[in-house]
C-alpha positions in Angstrom: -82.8 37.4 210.0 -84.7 34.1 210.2 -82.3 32.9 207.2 -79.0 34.2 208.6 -80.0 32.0 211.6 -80.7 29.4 209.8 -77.2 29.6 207.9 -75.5 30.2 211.5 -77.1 26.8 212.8 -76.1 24.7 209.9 -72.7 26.1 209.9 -72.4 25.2 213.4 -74.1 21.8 213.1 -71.3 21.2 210.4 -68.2 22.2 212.5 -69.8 20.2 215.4 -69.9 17.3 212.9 -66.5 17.8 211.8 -65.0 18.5 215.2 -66.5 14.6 216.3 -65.1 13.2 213.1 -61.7 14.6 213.9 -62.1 13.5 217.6 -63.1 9.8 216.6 -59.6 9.6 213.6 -57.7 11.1 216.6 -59.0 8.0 219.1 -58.9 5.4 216.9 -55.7 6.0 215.6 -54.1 5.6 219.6 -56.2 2.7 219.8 -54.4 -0.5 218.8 -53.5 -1.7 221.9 -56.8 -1.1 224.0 -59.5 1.0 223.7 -61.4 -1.6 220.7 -60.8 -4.9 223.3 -63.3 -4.9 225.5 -62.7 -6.0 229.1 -63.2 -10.1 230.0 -63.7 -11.2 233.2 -65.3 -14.6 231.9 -64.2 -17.8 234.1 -63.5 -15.8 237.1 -64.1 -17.2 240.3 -64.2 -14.5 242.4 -65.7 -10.4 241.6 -62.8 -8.0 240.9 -62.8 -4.4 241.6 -62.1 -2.3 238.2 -58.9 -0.8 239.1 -56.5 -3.8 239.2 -52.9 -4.1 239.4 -51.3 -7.7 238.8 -47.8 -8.2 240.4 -45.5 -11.0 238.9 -43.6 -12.9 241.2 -40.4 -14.5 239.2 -40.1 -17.3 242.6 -36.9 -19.3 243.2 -35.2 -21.2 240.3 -36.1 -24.6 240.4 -38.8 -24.4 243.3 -41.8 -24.1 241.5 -43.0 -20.6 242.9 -43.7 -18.5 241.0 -47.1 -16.8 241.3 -48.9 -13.8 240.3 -50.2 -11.7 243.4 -53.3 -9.2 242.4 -53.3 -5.8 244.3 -56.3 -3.2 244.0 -54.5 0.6 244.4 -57.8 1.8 245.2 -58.7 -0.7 247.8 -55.5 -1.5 249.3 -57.3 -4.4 251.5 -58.3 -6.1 248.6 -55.3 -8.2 248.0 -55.2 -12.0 246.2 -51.9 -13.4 247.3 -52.1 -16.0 244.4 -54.4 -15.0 241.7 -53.2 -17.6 239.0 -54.0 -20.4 241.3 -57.2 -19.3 242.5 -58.8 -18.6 238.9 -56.7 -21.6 237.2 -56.2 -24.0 240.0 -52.8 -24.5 239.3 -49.5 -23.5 239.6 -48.0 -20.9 237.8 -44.6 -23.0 237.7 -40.6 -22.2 237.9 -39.2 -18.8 237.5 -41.5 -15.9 236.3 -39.9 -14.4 233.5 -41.3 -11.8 232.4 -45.1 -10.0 232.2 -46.9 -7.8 229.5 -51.0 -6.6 229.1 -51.7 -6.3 225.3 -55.3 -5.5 224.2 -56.7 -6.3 227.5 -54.9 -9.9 227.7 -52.1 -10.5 230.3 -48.8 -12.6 229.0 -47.0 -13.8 231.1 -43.4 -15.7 230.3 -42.4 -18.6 232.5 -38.6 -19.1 231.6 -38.0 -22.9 233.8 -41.1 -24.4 232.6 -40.5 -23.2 229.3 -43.9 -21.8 228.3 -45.7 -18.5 227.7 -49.8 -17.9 228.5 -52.3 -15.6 227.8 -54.5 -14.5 230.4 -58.2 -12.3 230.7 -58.7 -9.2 232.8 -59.3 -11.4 235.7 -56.2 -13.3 235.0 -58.5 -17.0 233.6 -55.7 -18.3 231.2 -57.3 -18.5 227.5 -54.3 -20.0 225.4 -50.8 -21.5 226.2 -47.3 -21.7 223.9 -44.7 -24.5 225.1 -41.6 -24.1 224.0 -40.4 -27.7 223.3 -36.7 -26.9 221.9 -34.3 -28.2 224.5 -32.6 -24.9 226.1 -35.0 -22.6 224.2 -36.2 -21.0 227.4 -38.4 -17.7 226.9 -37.2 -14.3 228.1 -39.0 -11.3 227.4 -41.3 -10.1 225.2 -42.9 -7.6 223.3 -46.5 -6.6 221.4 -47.3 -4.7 218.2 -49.7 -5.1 215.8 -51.8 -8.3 216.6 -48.7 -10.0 217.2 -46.4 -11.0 220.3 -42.7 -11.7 219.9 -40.6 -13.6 222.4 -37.1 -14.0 223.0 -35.3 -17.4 223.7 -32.1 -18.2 225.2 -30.7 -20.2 222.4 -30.7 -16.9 219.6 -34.3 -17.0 218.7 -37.1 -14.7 218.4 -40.6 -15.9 217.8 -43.9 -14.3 216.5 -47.0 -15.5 217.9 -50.4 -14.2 217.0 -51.7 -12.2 219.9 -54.9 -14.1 220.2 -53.9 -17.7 219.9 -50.8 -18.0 220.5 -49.6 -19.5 217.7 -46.2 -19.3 216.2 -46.6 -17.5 213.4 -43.1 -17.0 211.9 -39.3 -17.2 213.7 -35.8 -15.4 213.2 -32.4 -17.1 214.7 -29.8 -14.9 215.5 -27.5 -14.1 218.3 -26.8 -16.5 221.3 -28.8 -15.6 224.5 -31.5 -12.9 224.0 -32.7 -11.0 226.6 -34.8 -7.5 226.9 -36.8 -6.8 223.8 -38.8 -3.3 222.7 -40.5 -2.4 220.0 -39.9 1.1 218.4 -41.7 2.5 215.1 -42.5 -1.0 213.8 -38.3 -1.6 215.0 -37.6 -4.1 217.5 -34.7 -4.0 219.7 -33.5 -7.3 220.8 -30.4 -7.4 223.2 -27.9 -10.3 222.6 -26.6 -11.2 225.9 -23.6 -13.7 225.8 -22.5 -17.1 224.4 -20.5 -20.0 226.2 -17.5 -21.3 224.8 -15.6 -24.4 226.4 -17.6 -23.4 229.4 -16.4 -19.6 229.6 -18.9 -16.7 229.2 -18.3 -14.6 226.5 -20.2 -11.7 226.9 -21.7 -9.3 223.3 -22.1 -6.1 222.8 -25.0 -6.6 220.1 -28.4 -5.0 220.2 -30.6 -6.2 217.0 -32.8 -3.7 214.9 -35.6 -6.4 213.1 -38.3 -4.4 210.7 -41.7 -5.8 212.2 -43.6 -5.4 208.8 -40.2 -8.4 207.2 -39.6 -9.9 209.9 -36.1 -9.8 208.8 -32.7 -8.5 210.9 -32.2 -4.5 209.6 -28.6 -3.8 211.0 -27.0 -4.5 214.1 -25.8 -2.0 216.7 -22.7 -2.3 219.2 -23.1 -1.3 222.7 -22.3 -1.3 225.6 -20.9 -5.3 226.6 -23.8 -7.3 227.9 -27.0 -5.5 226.9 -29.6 -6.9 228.7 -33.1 -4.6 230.1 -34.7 -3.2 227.0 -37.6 -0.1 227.5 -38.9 3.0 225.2 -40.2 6.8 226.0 -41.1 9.5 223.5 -39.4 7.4 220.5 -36.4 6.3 222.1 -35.3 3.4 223.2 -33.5 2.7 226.7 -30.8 0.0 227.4 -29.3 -1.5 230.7 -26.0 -2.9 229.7 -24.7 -5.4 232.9 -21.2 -5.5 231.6 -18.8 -8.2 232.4 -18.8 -8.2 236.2 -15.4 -6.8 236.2 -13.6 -3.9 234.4 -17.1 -2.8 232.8 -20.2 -2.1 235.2 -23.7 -1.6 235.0 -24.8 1.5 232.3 -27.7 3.0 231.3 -27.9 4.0 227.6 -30.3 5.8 224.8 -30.7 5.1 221.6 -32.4 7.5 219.1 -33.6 6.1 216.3 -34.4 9.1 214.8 -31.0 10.3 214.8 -29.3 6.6 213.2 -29.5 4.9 216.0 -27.3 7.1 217.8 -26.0 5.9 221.2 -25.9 8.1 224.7 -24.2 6.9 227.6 -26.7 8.2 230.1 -25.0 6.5 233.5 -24.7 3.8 236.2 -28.1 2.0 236.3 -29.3 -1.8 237.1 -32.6 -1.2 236.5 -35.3 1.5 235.2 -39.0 1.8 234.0 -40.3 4.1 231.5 -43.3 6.4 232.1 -43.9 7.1 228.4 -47.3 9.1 228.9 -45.1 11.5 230.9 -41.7 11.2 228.7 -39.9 9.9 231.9 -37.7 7.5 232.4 -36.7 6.7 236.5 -33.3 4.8 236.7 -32.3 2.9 240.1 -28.4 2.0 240.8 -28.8 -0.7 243.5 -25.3 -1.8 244.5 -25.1 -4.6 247.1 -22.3 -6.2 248.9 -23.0 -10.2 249.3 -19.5 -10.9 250.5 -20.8 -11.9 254.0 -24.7 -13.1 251.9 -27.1 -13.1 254.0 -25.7 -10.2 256.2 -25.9 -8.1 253.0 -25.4 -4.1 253.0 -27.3 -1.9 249.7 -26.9 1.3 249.3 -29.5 2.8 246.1 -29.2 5.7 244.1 -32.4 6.7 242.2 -32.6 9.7 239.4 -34.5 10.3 236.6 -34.5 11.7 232.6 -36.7 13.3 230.7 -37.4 11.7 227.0 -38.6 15.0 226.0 -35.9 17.2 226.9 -32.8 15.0 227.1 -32.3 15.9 230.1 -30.7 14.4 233.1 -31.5 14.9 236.7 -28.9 13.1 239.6 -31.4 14.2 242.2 -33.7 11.5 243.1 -37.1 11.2 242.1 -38.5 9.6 245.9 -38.9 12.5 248.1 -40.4 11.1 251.5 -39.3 7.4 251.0 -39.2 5.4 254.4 -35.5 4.8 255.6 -35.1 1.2 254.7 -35.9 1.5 251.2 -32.2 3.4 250.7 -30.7 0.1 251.9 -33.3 -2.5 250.3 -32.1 -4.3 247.2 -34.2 -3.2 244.2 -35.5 -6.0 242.5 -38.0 -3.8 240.1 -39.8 -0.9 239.2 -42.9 0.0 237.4 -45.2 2.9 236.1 -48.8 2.9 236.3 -49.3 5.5 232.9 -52.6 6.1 233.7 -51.9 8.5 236.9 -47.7 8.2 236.7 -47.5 6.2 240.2 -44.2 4.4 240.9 -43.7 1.1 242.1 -40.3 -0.1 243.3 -40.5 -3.6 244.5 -37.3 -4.9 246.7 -36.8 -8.6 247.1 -35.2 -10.8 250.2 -34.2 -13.3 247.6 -35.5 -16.8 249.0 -35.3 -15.8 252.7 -39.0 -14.4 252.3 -41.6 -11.9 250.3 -40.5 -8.8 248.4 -41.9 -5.5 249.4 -43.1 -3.0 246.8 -43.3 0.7 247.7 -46.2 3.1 245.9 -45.2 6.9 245.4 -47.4 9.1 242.9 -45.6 11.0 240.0 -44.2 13.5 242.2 -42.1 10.8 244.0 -44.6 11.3 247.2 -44.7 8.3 249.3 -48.3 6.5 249.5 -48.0 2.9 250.8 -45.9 -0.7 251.3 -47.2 -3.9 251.2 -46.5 -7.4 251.2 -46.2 -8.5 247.3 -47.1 -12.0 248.1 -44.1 -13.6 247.1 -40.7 -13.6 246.5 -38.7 -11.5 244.2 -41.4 -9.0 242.8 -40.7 -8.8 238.9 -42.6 -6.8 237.1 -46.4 -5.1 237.6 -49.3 -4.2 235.3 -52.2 -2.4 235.4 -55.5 -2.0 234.1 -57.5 1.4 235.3 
């Protein structure tokens, strides 16, 4: 008896050890992006709760405003109106672009001062890119890999090591680049429009680039305009903005899996991807400025699943307060860690954007003040 024990307790010791094996090859193989970068808070000027939500405000073109307001959702009190300047003493500068946490760094792309900056936890700037082309503004950007790449008005996107900031390696192609989404070591770059004699010409080019080459893998035709790039459950999303005319605003999907296949999935100017959840929540905000600033909006919010490919008109909000229905949308944003929605509406210039919390089941928690004007994007760290 003594030895069958003793068989039963090594036998057991030895699935335990195997089952903690298979646990750690399951973590670390999710863990690029995070879980190995520790936290820093160095430099910071002032203690930060751990939940933290940082809110980019893009500003006014040309006035020098743009800022980055820090919001804790635990601790709704606990609100920095301009984070940036407090930890850096300095201005954020003209026209935030466009905002991305990689590895537990914040990016932030300033298009008007033509410059991109990595940030800590506790948002202490660590390293700084100018882009000194003339017209070479940065757009948006994306992370994979140790590596950051940015698009530029002017048809270029650049590589920069994650850490420094250095360029490591650029592709030209394509006129005016805007969203950009990396899929399966793919990115998907969306190639705007071009000028000629003064005229826009708008494209209907989204670019496929292999990550591991660097090099341009095939180009796919779209809808005219593609501009907001995202991705859920291995496929990639696409706002097309059209040509302000005979073509509107649509929402498309392409699967890579399936060629690079192309779905018209409707009428959208803007979306967010919960990926964690395979959803993707899609905002049609139509506003009249005929007699600006006596503007009228009406918004039409729905939702589709990643997982199932399916559609679903109904909106997602379910107790939204009245004047969000007529509010112009400005963003939206997922916090993955607990599937809360954030959908941020602007006054333009005539004052600060509003952002509106619901959880994942579209259940209204809060509205605050985002600090300032035109609320463009949000991240989180949890």
């Amino acid at each position: 008896p003594y030895k069958k024990q003793r068989k039963m307790k090594i036998k057991s010791l030895l699935l335990s050890l195997m089952c903690l094996i298979a646990l750690n090859v399951s973590i670390t193989s999710c863990s690029d992006d995070d879980d190995d970068y520790g936290r820093n808070d160095s430099g910071s000027t002032i203690e930060l709760p751990q939940k933290r939500a940082y809110i980019l405000n893009e500003g006014s073109q040309g006035a020098n405003n743009a800022s980055i307001s820090f919001y804790c959702p635990d601790q709704a009190n606990f609100f920095v109106k301009d984070i940036f300047q407090t930890q850096n003493d300095a201005k954020l500068g003209d026209t935030g672009q466009d905002m991305i946490e990689y590895r537990n760094s914040i990016y932030v792309a300033v298009n008007g001062s033509s410059y991109m900056t990595r940030l800590n936890t506790a948002g202490v700037e660590q390293a700084r890119h100018a882009f000194t082309v003339n017209g070479a503004t940065p757009r948006y950007m994306a992370a994979d890999d140790g590596y950051v790449y940015v698009t530029l008005y002017g048809g270029k996107v650049v590589k920069l090591d994650a850490q420094t900031l250095e360029e490591k390696a650029s592709l030209s192609l394509g006129n005016n680049l805007e969203g950009i989404v990396e899929c399966n070591d793919k990115l998907y770059v969306a190639n705007s429009y071009k000028k000629e004699d003064a005229q826009f010409v708008y494209l209907s080019d989204v670019f496929v680039i292999n990550t591991k080459t660097f090099t341009l893998e095939k180009t796919l035709t779209v809808t005219v305009n593609p501009n907001k790039l995202t991705e859920a459950n291995d496929k990639v999303f696409l706002i097309s903005y059209g040509d302000y005319g005979t073509v509107g605003y649509t929402a498309q999907m392409i699967d890579p899996k399936d060629n690079n296949k192309i779905t018209v999935i409707g009428t959208a100017t803007d979306m967010v991807a919960d990926d964690e959840r395979g959803m993707v929540y899609f905002v049609n905000s139509e506003t009249d400025y005929s007699n600006w600033p006596e503007t009228s909006t009406i918004n039409t919010f729905y939702s589709y699943n990643a997982n199932t490919l399916e559609k679903k008109d109904a909106s997602f909000l379910k107790n939204a307060p009245e004047e969000l229905a007529s509010s112009s949308v400005y963003s939206m944003s997922v916090n993955e860690a607990n599937g809360d929605i954030y959908i941020a509406t602007t006054l333009y210039s005539a004052g600060n954007g509003t952002i509106y919390r619901f959880d994942q089941n579209g259940n209204f928690i809060d509205k605050f003040d985002c600090g300032g004007q035109n609320p463009k994007k949000i991240i989180f760290f949890n």
